[in-house]
C-alpha positions as CSV (number, residue, x, y, z in Angstrom):
1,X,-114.8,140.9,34.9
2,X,-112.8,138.3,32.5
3,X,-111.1,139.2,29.9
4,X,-110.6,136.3,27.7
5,X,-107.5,138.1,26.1
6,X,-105.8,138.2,29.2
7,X,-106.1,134.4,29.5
8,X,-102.6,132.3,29.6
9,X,-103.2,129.8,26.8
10,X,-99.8,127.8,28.5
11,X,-101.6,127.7,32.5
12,X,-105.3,127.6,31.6
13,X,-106.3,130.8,33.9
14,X,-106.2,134.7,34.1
15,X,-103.3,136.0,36.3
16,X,-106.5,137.4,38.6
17,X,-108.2,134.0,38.9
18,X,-107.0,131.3,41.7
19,X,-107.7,127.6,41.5
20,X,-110.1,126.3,44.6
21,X,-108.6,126.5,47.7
22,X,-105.4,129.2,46.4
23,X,-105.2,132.1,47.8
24,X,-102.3,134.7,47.0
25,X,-99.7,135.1,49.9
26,X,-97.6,137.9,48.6
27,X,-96.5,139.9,45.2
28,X,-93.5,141.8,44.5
29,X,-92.0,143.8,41.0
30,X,-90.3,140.9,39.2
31,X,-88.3,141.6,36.1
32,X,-90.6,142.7,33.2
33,X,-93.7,142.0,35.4
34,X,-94.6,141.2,38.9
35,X,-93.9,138.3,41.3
36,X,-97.0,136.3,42.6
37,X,-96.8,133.9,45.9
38,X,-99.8,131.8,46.0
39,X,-100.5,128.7,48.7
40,X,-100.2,126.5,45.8
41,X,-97.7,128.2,43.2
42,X,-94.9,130.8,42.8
43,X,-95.7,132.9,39.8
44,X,-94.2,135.4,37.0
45,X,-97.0,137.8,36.0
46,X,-95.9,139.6,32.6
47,X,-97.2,142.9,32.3
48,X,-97.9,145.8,34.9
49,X,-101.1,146.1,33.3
50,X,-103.7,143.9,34.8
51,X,-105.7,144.3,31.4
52,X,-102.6,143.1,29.6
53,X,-101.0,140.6,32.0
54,X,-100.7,137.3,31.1
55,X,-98.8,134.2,33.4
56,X,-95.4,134.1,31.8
57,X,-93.9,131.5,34.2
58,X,-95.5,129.3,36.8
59,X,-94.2,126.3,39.4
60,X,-96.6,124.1,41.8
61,X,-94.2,124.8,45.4
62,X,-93.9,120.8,46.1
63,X,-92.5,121.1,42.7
64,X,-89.5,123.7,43.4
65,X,-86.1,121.9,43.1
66,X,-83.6,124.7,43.7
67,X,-84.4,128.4,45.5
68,X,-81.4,130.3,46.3
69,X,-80.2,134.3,46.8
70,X,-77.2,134.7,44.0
71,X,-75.4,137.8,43.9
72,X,-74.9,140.0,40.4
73,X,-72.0,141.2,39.2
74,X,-72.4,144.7,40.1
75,X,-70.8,148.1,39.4
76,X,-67.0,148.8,41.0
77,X,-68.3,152.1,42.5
78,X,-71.0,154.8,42.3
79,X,-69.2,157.5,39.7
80,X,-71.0,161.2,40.8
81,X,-70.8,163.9,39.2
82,X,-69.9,167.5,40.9
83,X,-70.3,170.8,39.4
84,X,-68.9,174.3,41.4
85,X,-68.4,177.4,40.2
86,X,-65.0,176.6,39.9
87,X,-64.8,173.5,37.2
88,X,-66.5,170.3,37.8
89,X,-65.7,166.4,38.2
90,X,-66.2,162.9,39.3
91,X,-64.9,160.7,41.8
92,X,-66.1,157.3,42.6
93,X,-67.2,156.3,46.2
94,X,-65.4,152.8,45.9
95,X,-68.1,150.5,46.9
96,X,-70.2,148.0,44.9
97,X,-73.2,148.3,44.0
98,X,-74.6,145.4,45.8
99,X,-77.3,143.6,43.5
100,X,-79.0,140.2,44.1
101,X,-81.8,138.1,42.7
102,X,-83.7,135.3,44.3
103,X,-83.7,131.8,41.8
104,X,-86.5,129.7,42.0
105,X,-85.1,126.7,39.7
106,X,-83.9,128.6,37.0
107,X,-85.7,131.4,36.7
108,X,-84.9,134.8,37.8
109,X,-88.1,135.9,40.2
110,X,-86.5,139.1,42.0
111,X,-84.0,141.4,41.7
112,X,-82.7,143.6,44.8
113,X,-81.1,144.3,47.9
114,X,-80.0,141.4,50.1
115,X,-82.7,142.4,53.0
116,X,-85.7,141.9,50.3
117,X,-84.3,139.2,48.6
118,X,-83.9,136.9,51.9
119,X,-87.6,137.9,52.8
120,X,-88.7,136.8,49.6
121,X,-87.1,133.3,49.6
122,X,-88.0,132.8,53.3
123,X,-91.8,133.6,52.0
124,X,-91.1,131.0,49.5
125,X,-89.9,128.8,51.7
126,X,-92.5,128.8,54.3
127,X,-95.0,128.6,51.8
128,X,-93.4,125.5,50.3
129,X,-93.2,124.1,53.6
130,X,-96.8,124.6,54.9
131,X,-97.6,123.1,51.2
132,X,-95.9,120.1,51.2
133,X,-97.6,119.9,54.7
134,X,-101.0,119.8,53.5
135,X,-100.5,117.8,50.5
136,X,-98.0,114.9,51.8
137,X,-98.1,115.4,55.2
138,X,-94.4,115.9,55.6
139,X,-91.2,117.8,54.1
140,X,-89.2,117.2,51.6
141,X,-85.6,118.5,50.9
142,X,-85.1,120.5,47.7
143,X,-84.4,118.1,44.9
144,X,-81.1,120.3,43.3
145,X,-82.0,118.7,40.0
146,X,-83.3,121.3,37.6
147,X,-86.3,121.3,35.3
148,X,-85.9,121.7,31.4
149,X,-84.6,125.5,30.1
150,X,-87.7,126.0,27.6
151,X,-89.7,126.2,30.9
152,X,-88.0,129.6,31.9
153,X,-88.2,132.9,30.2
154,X,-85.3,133.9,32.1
155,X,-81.6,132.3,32.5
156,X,-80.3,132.1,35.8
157,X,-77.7,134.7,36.4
């Protein structure tokens, strides 16, 4: 079923429809949406409902200049609470809250743990690789020079 309201008027197709040939390699929760890894594009999906989910963001993977892990500024601490009998408190356990996101150009694809955020850009990277295979027959380094901001719904961190 097609639901023509669901259609991205910016990439042409419904976040359920592939071009010939695509076929979707992986998805993950994305900020405001969900992540999609296809053999032809990394995507930003932008609602959880399929009904109501429209491509917000979308990049070809020959195309990708810059994908990198960048840690967040995270929380000095986790502050718990205690209640007794006797009174109540907090204390702090002194570590950071360790945040990270993975950056594909300059957009903001995942946010997490270190452990899921290095699978994801390996995904990435492999399906960039096998990409550029098929397409020009060898691989290219990543280009460091950034696309446009109006491209990206989301700033880099």
């Amino acid at each position: 079923m097609e639901i023509e309201a669901a259609k991205s008027p910016q990439f042409g197709l419904g976040p359920a429809e592939f071009r010939a040939g695509e076929a979707s390699l992986w998805h993950w929760p994305s900020p405001e949406g969900r992540g999609l890894l296809t053999t032809q594009r990394c995507l930003l999906l932008g609602h959880p409902s399929p009904l109501h989910r429209a491509i917000r963001w979308s990049v070809e993977l020959g195309d990708i200049a810059v994908l990198k892990v960048v840690r967040l500024p995270g929380r000095r601490g986790v502050w718990l609470g205690i209640r007794t009998p006797s009174g109540g408190g907090t204390f702090s356990t002194g570590r950071l809250d360790p945040e990270w996101c993975v950056v594909v150009d300059r957009t903001t694809v995942y946010v997490g743990y270190p452990q899921p955020c290095g699978m994801l850009q390996q995904r990435i990277d492999e399906a960039r690789a096998d990409r550029l295979m098929a397409t020009v027959g060898h691989l290219t380094p990543y280009s460091g020079v950034l696309p446009p901001m109006d491209q990206s719904p989301f700033m880099e961190p």
